[in-house]
N, C-alpha and C positions, 0 to 999 in steps of 0.2 A: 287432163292437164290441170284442171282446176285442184284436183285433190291433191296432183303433186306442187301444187303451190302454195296452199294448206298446209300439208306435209312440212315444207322449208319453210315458212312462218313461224310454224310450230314449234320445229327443232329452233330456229334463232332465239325465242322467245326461251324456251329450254337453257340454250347455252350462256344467255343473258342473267337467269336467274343464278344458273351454276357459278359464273364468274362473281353476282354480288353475293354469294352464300359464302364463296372461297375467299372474297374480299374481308366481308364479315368475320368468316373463323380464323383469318392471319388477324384482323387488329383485336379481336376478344383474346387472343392467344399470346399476342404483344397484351393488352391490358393485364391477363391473367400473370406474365412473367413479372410484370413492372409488380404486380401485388403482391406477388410470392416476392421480389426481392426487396418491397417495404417490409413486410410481415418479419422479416429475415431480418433486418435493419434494427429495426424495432424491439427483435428480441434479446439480439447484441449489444444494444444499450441500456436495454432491461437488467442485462448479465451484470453490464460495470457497474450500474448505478446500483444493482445488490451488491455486488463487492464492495464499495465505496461504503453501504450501510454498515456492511458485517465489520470493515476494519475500524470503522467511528467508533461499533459498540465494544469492538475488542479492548481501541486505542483507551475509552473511558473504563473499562474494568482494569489493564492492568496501572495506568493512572492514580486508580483508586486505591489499587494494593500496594503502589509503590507510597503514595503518601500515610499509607498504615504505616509502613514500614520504615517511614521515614520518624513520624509519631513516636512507635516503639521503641526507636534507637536512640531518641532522642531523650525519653522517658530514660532509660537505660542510662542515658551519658548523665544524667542530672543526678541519680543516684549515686553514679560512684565519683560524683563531683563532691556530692556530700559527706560520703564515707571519704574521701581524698584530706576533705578538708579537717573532719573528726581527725584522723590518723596525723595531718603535721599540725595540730592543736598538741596533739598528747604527746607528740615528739619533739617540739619545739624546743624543749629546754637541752634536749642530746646534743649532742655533737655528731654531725652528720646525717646523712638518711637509713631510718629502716630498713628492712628486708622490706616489708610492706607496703612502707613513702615508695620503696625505688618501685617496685613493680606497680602501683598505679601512676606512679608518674611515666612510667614507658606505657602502661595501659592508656593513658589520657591519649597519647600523641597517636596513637593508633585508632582512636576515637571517631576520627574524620571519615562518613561512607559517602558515597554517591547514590544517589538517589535521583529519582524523578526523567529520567533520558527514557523514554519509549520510542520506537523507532517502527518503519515499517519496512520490511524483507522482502524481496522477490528474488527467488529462487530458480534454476533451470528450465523450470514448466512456465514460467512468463506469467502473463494475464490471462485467465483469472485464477487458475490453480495454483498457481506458484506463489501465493501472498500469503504475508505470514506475519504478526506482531511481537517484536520481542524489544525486552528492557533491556536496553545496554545496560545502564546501573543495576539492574538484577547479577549480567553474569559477571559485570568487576567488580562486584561483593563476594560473586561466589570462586571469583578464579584469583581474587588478590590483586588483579591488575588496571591502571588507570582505565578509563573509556576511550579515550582515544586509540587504545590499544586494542580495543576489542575491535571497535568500527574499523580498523587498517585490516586486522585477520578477516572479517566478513567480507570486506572489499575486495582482498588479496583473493579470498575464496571463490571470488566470480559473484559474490550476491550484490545487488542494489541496493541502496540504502534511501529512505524517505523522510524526510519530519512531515509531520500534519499537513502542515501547511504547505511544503512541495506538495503532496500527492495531491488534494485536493485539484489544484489546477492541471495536475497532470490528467488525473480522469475526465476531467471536463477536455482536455485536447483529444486526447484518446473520443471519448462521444463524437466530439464535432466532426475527427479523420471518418469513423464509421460512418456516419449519416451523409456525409459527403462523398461515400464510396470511395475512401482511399485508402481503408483499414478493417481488418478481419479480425476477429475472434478468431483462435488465440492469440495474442501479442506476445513474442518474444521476448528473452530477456534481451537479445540484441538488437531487435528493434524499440527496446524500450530504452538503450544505451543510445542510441541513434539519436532518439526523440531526445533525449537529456544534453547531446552534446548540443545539439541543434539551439539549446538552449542554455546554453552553458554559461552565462554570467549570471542569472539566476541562482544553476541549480550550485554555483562553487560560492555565492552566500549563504546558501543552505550548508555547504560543509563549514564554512567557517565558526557560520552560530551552532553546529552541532560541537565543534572541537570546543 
């Protein structure tokens, strides 16, 4: 009698352990999830804040080029400001304009480029794949047409449009939703449209100083 008393002390003392072992591996199991989904968190914000690097050093290269360019053209317009001026020095006594006078004087008026609009693009693939820097005054150099007219055709196209200074705060909101768990890698473009309406007295003085 005594050893089956033994016996059922024994086993209690057994089932008592098993219960705080199985207590133990649910909350180490909760701990271990809650770590994987910092660890996860963490790396997500890792992700924007390298995006956010990569288009800073982008935004300062084509910056860079576009004030060469600006430089150049400029250099350029001074010269044939000069020769402008030579040509109705020596023509001045004619009557009327040159073959020559006429053609820089319609060359002057064509003189005017755009320069210095960098912009930043996000594309189909959202955040973080879909970002991309490009100089509106690059393509209305290269296409003949005002900027305003480029930024409506990219708009038109479904792309977002950025200055510096939007995105900047927009990646800082983007961080805060993911750390707060209310936002995942990758961020659409149409959650990224969401986020801008939501925000929309803002982001429509950004269009206005872009126009």
């Amino acid at each position: 009698m005594e050893n089956l008393k033994s016996f059922h002390g024994h086993l209690k003392n057994l089932q008592s352990q098993v219960k705080k072992l199985t207590e133990t591996g649910l909350a180490l199991n909760g701990l271990f999830t809650e770590e994987e989904t910092r660890l996860h968190t963490e790396d997500e914000v890792s992700t924007l804040k390298a995006v956010y690097d990569s288009i800073a050093e982008r935004l300062e290269r084509l910056k860079y080029k576009e004030a060469s360019a600006r430089y150049g053209h400029s250099q350029r317009n001074t010269i044939l400001s000069l020769i402008e001026l030579a040509v109705k020095v020596v023509v001045s006594k004619g009557n009327g304009l040159s073959i020559v006078e006429d053609y820089l004087f319609r060359e002057s008026t064509n003189r005017k480029q755009p320069f210095g609009l960098v912009m930043i693009c996000v594309g189909s693939k959202g955040l973080p794949d879909g970002v991309e820097v490009v100089s509106i005054s690059q393509l209305a150099r290269e296409s003949n047409r005002p900027r305003p007219e480029i930024v409506d055709k990219l708009l038109r196209g479904g792309y977002l449009l950025f200055t510096e200074d939007a995105f900047s705060p927009l990646i800082d909101k983007l961080i805060g939703e993911v750390r707060g768990g209310m936002l995942h890698l990758p961020v659409s473009r149409e959650k990224l449209a969401e986020i801008m309406a939501l925000n929309k007295p803002q982001h429509r003085i950004k269009i206005i100083e872009l126009e």
